[in-house]
C-alpha positions in Angstrom: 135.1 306.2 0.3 135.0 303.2 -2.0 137.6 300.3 -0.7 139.7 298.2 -2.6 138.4 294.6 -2.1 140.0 291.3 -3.2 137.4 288.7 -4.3 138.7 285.6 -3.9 136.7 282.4 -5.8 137.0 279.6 -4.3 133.9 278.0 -6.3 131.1 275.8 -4.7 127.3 276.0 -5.8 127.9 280.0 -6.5 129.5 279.0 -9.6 127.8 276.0 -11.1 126.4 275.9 -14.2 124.0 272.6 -15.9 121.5 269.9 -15.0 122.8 268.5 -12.9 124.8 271.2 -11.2 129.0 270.9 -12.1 130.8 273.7 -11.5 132.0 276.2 -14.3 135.5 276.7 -15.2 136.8 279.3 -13.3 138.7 280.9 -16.1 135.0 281.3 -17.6 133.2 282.1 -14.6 135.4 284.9 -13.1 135.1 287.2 -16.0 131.1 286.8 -16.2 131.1 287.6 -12.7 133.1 290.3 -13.1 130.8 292.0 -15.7 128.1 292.0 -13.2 129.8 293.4 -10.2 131.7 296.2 -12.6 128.6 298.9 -12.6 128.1 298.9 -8.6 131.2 297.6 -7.1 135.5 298.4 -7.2 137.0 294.4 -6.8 140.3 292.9 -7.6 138.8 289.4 -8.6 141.5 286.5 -7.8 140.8 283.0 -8.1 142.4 280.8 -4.8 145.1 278.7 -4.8 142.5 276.0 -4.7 139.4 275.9 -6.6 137.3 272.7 -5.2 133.9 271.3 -4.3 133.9 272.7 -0.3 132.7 268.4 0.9 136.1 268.3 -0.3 138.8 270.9 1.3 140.5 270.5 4.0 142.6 272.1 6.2 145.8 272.6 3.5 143.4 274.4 1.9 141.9 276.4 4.4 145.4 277.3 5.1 146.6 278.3 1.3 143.8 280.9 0.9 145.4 282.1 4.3 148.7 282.5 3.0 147.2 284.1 0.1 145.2 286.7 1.9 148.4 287.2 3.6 150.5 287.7 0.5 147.4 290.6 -0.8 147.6 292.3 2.6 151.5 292.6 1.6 150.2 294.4 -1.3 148.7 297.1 1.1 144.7 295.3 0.8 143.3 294.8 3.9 139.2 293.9 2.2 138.4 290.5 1.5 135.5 289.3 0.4 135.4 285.2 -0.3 133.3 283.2 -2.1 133.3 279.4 -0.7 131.2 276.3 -1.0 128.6 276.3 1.9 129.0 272.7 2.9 132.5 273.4 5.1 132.0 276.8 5.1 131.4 277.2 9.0 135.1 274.9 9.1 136.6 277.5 6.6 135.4 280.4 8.3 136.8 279.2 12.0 140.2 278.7 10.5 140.1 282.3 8.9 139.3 283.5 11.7 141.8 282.0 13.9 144.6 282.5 11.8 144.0 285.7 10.5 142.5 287.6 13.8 142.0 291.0 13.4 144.4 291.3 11.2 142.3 292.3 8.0 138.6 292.9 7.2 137.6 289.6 5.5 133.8 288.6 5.0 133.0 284.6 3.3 130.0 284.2 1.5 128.1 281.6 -0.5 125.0 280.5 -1.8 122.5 278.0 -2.1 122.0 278.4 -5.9 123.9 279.3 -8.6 124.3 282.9 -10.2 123.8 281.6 -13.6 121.2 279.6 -15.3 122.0 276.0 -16.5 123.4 276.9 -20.0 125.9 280.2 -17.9 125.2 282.8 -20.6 123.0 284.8 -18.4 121.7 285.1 -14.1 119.5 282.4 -13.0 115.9 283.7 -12.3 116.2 282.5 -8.8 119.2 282.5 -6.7 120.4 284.0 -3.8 123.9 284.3 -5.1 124.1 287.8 -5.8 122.3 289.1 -3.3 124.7 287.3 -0.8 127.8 288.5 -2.4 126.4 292.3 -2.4 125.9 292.0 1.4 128.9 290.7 2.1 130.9 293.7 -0.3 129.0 296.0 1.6 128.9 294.5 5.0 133.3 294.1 4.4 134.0 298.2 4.0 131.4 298.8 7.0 132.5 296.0 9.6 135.5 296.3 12.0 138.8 294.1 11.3 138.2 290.5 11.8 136.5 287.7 10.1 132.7 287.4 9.5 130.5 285.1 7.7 127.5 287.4 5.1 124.6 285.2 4.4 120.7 286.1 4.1 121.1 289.3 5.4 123.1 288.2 8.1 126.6 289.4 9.7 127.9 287.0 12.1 131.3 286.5 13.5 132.9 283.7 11.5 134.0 281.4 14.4 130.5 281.2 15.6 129.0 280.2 12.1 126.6 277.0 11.7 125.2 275.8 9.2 121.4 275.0 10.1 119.3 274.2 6.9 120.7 272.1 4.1 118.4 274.1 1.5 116.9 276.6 3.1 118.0 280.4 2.3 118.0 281.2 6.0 121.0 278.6 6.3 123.1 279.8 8.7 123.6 280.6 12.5 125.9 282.1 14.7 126.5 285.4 17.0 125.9 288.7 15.2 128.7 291.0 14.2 127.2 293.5 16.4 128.2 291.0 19.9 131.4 291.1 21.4 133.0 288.1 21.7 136.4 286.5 22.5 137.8 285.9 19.1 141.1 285.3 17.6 143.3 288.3 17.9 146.2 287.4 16.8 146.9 286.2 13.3 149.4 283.2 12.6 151.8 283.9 9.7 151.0 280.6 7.4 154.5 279.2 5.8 154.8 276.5 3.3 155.6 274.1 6.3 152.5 274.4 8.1 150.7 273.1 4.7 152.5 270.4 4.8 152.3 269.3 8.0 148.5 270.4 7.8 148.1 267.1 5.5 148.4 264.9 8.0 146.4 266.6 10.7 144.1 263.8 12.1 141.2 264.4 14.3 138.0 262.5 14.8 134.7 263.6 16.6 132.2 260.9 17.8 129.0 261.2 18.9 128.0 259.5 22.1 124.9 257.3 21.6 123.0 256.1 24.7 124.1 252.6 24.3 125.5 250.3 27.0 129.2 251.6 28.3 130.4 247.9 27.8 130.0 249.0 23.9 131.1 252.6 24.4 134.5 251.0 25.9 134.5 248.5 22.9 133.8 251.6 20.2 137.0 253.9 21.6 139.1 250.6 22.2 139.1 250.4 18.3 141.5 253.9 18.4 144.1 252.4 20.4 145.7 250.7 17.5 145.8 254.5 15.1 144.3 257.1 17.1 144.1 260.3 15.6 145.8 263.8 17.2 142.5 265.2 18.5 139.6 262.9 19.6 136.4 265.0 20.1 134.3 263.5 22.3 130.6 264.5 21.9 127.9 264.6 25.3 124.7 264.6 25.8 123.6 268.2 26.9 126.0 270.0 28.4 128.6 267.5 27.7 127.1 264.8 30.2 128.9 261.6 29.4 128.5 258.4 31.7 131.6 256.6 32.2 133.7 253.9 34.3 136.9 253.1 35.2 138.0 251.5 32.1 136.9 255.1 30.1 138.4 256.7 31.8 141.3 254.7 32.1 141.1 253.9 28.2 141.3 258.0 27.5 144.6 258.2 29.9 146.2 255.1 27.7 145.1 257.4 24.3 146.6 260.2 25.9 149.7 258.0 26.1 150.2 257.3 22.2 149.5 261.1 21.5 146.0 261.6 21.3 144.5 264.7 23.2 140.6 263.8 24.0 138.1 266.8 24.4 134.7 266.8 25.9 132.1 268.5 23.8 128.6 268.4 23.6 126.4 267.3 20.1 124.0 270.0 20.5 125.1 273.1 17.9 124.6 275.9 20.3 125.4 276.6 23.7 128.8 275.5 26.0 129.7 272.7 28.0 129.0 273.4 31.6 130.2 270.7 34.4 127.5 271.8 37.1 126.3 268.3 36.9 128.0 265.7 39.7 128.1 263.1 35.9 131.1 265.5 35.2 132.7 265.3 37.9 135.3 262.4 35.8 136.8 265.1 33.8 139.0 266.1 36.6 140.6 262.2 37.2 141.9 261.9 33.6 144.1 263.8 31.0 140.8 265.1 28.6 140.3 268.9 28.2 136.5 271.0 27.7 135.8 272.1 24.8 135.5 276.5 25.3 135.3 276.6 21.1 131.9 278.2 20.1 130.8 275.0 18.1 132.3 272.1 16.2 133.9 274.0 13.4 135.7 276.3 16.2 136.8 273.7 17.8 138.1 272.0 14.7 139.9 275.3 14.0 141.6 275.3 17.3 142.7 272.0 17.5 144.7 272.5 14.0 146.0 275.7 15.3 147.1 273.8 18.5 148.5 271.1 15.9 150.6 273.5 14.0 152.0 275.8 17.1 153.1 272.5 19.2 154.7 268.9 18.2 153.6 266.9 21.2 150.7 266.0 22.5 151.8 267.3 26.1 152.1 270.9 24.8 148.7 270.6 22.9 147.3 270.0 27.1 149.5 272.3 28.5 148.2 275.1 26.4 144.9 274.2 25.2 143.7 276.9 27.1 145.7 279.5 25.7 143.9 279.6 22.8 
C-alpha cells in the first residue's frame, strides 16, 4: 500500500544550481522537484524550518526539523524522508535519531551532486541525487520505525552514520539497517525552550597528538579560563591516552567549573576498550567513556544530556543512562 511521506528540504548540494555551485531558491526548487517525483512517488513536499548550507547548522537546527517532524506526526504521518546537506549529515542524523527514537519511520538522504544542471531547467546528466532520494522513499515504507541514513544503495542506522569520502559516491559508513543495535527508543518531545537553550550548547573535541605531556597539560590549561559543557577527549586506539598527575588533576579542576570530559578514541570505527593497564587513570578522576557509536553519536548524546539536565553533576550521574 502506497504511504504518505513528508519530504522535508532542507537544501545542501541536492539543490544547487550554477558554476560555481549556490544553492537554488527553495521556493523554485521544491516545485521542480516535485514534477519529477509526481509520476512514481505519493509525497507531501515541506521545506524545514531552516533551509542552510549543512557546514553551517547546528544543533537549534537539528532540533527545529525535530519539532517539525513532531508537529507532522500530529497530523497522523509517521514517513519521513529528508533531504540534508552531507557535510553534518552523520551529526544530523545522530540527533534524529536520539530524539525521535522509534517513534516514526524517518530516512535522511543527500547527495554529492546536484539534481539539476547549472542553468536548473532540467536534471544534470550526472548526479547521484535522484537515485539517493528514490532509495531512501522506498527504503522509508519498507524499514521498521526508527531513524536511518539512504545513501548509495545503502541502509544504515542513522546513529551509526560516517561520512568516509569527501567526493566519492560510496560516501558513507555505518551499521546496516538489517543489525540490531542499541538505539534510541525513546523520543524527546522538542519545545521552544530546548532551542533556545540549544544555542548555547558548547562542546569541544580535541585530538590527542603524540607530543610531550608538558605540552598536552599546557594545550587543556588554556580551557580553564571558558571551558565548554562537554570536552571530548580523543585517544589513540582504543582510547589510549598517556597522562600524569597534573591531567589528571587538571580534568578534576574542569570538572569543577562545569565541564564533563569524555574519553574517546580518533579512529571512526570501533569502541573504546580499557583492557590496556594505560587506562587504568580513568578510574582516579571525574571523566566518563565514550559508549556513542562515533563522533557524531556522541555529539548527539552529549546535547541530549545538555537539554535533560542543568548541572554538570547530573550530566555524570546519568551519562550512562543514555
Amino acid at each position: 500500500m502506497m504511504k504518505n511521506i513528508a519530504l522535508i528540504y532542507m537544501g545542501g548540494t541536492f539543490g544547487c544550481v550554477g558554476d560555481p555551485l549556490a544553492p537554488m531558491s527553495a521556493d523554485l526548487f521544491i516545485p521542480k522537484l516535485e514534477q519529477i517525483l509526481a509520476d512514481q512517488y505519493f509525497v507531501e513536499c515541506h521545506r524545514a524550518p531552516a533551509i542552510k548550507d549543512s557546514s553551517a547548522c547546528t544543533a537549534a537546527d537539528w532540533l527545529q526539523l525535530v519539532q517539525f517532524i513532531q508537529e507532522l506526526q500530529s497530523r497522523k504521518i509517521q514517513y519521513f524522508v529528508i533531504i540534508h546537506g552531507t557535510d553534518t549529515l552523520s551529526y544530523a542524523s545522530a540527533v534524529l535519531a536520539h530524539f525521535l527514537g522509534n517513534s516514526a519511520h524517518v530516512v535522511l538522504t543527500g547527495s554529492q551532486y546536484p539534481l539539476l544542471n547549472a542553468q536548473g531547467n532540467k536534471q544534470r546528466e550526472f548526479s547521484d541525487a535522484l537515485d539517493n532520494l528514490r532509495f531512501a522513499l522506498d527504503s522509508v515504507s519498507m524499514c521498521t520505525a526508527g531513524v536511518y541514513l539512504a545513501f548509495h544503495h545503502q541502509l544504515m542506522h542513522a546513529q551509526t552514520a560516517l561520512k568516509q569520502h569527501t567526493t566519492e559516491l560510496n560516501a558513507f559508513s555505518g551499521l546496516e539497517a538489517n543489525i540490531t543495535i542499541q538505539a534510541s527508543q525513546q523520543c524527546y518531545q522538542v519545545k521552544a525552550e530546548d532551542i533556545r537553550k540549544a544555542a548555547g550548547f558548547n562542546c569541544m573535541s580535541i585530538m590527542m597528538q603524540p607530543i610531550d605531556l608538558a605540552q598536552q597539560l599546557n594545550n587543556l590549561h588554556s580551557l580553564l579560563a571558558r571551558p565548554p559543557h562537554f570536552l571530548f577527549l580523543q585517544g589513540f586506539g582504543t582510547g589510549n591516552l598517556a597522562v600524569n598527575e597534573a591531567l589528571i588533576a587538571l580534568i578534576d579542576q574542569l570538572y569543577d567549573q562545569g565541564c564533563l570530559s569524555v574519553l574517546t578514541t580518533q579512529v571512526p570505527f570501533g569502541a573504546t576498550d580499557q583492557r590496556y593497564a594505560i587506562a587504568e587513570w580513568v578510574n582516579h578522576c571525574k571523566i566518563l567513556l565514550n559508549e556513542s557509536y562515533g563522533h557524531a553519536d556522541l555529539y548527539a548524546k552529549a546535547l541530549k544530556m545538555y537539554l535533560q539536565y542543568d548541572t554538570v553533576e547530573q550530566w555524570h550521574r546519568h551519562w550512562y543512562d543514555q
